[in-house]
Each structure stands twice: as structure tokens, then as C-alpha cells.
C-alpha positions as CSV (number, residue, x, y, z in Angstrom):
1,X,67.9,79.9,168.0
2,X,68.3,79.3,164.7
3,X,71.1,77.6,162.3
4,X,72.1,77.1,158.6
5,X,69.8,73.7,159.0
6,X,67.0,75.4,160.6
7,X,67.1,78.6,157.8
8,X,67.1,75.6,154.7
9,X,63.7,74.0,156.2
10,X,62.2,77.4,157.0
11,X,62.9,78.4,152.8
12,X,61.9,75.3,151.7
13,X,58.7,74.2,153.4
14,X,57.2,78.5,152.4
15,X,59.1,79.3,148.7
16,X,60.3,77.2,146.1
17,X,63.8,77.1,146.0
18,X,65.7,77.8,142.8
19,X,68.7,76.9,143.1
20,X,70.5,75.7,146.8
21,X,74.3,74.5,147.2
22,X,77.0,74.5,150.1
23,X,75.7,77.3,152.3
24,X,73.8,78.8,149.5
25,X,69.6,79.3,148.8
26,X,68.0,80.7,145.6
27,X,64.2,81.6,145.7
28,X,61.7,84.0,144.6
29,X,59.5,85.7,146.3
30,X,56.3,87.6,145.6
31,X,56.0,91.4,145.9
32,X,53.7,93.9,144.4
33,X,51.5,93.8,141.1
34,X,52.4,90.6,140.1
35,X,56.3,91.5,140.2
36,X,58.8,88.6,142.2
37,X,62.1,89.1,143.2
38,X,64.9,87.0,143.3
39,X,66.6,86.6,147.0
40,X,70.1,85.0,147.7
41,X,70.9,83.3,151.1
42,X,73.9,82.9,151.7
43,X,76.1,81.6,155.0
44,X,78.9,83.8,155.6
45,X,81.1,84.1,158.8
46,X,80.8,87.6,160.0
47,X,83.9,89.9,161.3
48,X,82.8,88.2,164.2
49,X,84.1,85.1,163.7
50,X,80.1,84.3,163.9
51,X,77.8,82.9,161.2
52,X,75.7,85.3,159.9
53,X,72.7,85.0,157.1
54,X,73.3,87.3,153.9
55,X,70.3,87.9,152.5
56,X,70.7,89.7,148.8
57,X,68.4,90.7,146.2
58,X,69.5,92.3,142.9
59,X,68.4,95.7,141.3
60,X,70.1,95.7,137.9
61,X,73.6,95.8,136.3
62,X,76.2,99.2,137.7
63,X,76.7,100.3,134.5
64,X,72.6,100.5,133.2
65,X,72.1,102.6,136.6
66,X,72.0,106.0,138.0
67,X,74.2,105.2,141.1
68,X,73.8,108.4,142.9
69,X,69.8,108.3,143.3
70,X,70.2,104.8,143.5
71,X,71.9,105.1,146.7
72,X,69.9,108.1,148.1
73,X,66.8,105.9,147.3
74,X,68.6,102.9,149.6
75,X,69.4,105.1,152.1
76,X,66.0,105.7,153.1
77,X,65.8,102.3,154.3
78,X,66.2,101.2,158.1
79,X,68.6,98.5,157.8
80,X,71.0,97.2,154.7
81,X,72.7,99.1,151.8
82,X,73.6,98.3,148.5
83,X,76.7,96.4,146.6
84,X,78.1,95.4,143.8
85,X,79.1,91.8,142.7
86,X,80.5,91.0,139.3
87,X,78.7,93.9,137.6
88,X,75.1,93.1,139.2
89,X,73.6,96.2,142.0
90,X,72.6,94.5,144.9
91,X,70.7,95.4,147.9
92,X,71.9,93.4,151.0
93,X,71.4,93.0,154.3
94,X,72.7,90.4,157.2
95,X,71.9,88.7,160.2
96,X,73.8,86.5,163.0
97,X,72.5,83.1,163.4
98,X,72.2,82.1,167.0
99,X,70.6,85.8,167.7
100,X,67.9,85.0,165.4
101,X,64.7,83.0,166.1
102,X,63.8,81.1,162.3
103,X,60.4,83.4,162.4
104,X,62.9,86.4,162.6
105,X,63.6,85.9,158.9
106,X,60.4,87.1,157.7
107,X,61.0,90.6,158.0
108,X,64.7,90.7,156.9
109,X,63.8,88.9,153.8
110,X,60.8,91.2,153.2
111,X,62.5,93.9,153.7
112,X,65.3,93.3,151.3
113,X,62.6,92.1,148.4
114,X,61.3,95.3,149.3
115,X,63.6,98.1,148.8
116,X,65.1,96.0,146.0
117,X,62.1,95.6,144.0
118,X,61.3,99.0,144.7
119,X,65.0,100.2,143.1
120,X,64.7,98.0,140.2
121,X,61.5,99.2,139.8
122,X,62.5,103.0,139.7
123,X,65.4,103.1,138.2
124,X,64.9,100.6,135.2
125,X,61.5,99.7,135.0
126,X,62.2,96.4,135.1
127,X,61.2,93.0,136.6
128,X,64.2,91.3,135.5
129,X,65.5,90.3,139.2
């Protein structure tokens, strides 16, 4: 079962990592027609009282968006939901560690790049994120 450890070697030995402090990881990842998207691990203690993994991956800033199709658009989606931090549109979704095998991370992290690219992609036309 994985840990916070485990999830940094996993990151680092398949993506380049942008940026990585205290319970924090920054990467890119690939998605579709030469378009990346920025993802955002962080650690985070869960309601819980468990450690989860918050995976994140921005769509654009609130006020440049159309919020109500935004979130019909992310509601489509099987798992995660969108937030806002500071300004930014994010679309997020979270796992617990200790649940979670380190190849279980695959599909959250695609799936967040997904949908997220897929949002910015509608509603700004952008590959800003």
C-alpha cells in the first residue's frame, strides 16, 4: 500500500516534476493534440483523520468562465468535481493512501488531466494550465 514516499518515486521516475515541497508535487502531463496539463499533488489529511492524495488540475480563472456549463460539463464525470482556490477553477479529485496500490494512481491522475483539459479546452480555448 502506498505512502507519501512511495507516490514521490512513482511521479518522479514517469514525469518531470515542476515544482515539489513539504507534501506537495508539480508536473505536467501530456494529453491530447499536443496540449499538457498541469497536475498538483498534494498530501492532505482527510475528514478521516487519514492521509489522502489530492490530485488537482486547473481549468482557468472563476471570473473568465461560464460557471454553470462548466459545472454541468464536470458533472458528467465519474468521480471528482470542481473548486476554486484563490481565483483559479480547479478540477479535483482524492484518494486515501494505504487503500491505494502506487499503480492505482494512474487512472486518478488521468482522469483528472482529462476532464480538466477537456474544460479548459471548451470553455476558453486555452492551453494555459
Amino acid at each position: 500500500m502506498a505512502e507519501w514516499d512511495d507516490l514521490v518515486a512513482f511521479v518522479r521516475v514517469r514525469f518531470e516534476i515542476m515544482r515539489q515541497s513539504e507534501g506537495e508535487l508539480w508536473f505536467r502531463l501530456p494529453t491530447q493534440a499536443d496540449r499538457a496539463q498541469l497536475v498538483v499533488v498534494r498530501r492532505v489529511t482527510g475528514e478521516d483523520d487519514h492521509p489522502w492524495a489530492e490530485i488537482s488540475s486547473p481549468i482557468g480563472r472563476v471570473a473568465e468562465l461560464d460557471l454553470a456549463r462548466m459545472l454541468e460539463r464536470a458533472g458528467q464525470s465519474v468521480a471528482g468535481g470542481v473548486v476554486a482556490v484563490e481565483g483559479v477553477a480547479f478540477f479535483r479529485h482524492s484518494i486515501p493512501f494505504g487503500d491505494t496500490a502506487l499503480d492505482g494512481f494512474d487512472r486518478p491522475f488521468r482522469l483528472v488531466v482529462d476532464v480538466a483539459d477537456r474544460l479548459e479546452h471548451e470553455l476558453t480555448g486555452a492551453d494555459e494550465h
